[in-house]
N, C-alpha and C positions, 0 to 999 in steps of 0.2 A: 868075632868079637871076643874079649877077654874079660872073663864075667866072674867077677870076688862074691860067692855067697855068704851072705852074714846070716847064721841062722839056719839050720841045717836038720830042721826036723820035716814032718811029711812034705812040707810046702818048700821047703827049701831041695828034699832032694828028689821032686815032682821038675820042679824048674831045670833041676841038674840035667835029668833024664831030655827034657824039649831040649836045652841050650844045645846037647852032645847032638841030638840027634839031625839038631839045623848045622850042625859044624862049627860051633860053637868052642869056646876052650876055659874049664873052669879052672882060674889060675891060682884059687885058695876057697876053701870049705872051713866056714869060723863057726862051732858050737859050743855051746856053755863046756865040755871037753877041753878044747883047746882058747881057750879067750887067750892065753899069755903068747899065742901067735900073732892073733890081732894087731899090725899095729902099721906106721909106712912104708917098712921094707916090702913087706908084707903086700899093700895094698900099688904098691910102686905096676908091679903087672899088669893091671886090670884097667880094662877102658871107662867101667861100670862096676857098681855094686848092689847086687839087689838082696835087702836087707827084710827078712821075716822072723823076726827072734822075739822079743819079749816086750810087753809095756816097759817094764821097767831098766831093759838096757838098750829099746831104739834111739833114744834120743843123744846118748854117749857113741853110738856105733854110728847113727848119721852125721854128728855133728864131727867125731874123726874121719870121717869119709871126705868130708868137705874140707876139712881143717887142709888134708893133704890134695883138694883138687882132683877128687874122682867122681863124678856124678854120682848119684845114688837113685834106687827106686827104691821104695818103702811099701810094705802089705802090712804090715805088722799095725794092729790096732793098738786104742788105748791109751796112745800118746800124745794125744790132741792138745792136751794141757800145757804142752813146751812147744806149739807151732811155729809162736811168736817169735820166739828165740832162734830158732831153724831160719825162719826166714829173714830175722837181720841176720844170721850168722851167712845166707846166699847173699846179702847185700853187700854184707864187707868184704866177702870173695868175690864180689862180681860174679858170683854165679846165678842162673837163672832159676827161680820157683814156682812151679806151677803145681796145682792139686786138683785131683777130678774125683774126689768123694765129697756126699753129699751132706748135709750138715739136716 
């Protein structure tokens, strides 16, 4: 699988390390560093996006994930407050929203 990390601090380059070591292929590493890489070209590679970056930039970094039709998986706390929004944002892509944290 072709896995875009958004978010590239312990948790991001803990997952690097599992993805490689299942045969995995990490096809972009996005950290506060490089944000001006971020963007469709960019995300055009990858099957999945698994997104651990900040409260205040998951919800812009999910919702271009979706915008361009790449799944995303989300760790990243704190951003509850814009769930709503995420999930019409999976309605008007026809994409599918599911959450397994606990309220």
């Amino acid at each position: 699988m072709n896995i875009a990390l958004i978010g590239y601090g312990k948790m991001g380059q803990a997952i690097e390390d599992i993805a490689l070591k299942r045969g995995h292929i990490i096809t972009c590493k996005i950290s506060s560093r490089n944000l001006q890489d971020f963007n469709p070209r960019v995300l055009q590679w990858a099957d999945v996006a698994i997104e651990f970056s900040t409260p205040e930039s998951a919800f812009a970094n999910i919702s271009q994930c979706l915008e361009v039709g790449i799944p995303v998986i989300s760790g990243t706390t704190g951003w509850l407050n814009k769930m709503d929004e995420i999930v019409d944002l999976c309605h008007k892509k026809k994409r599918h929203f599911s959450t397994r944290h606990k309220f």
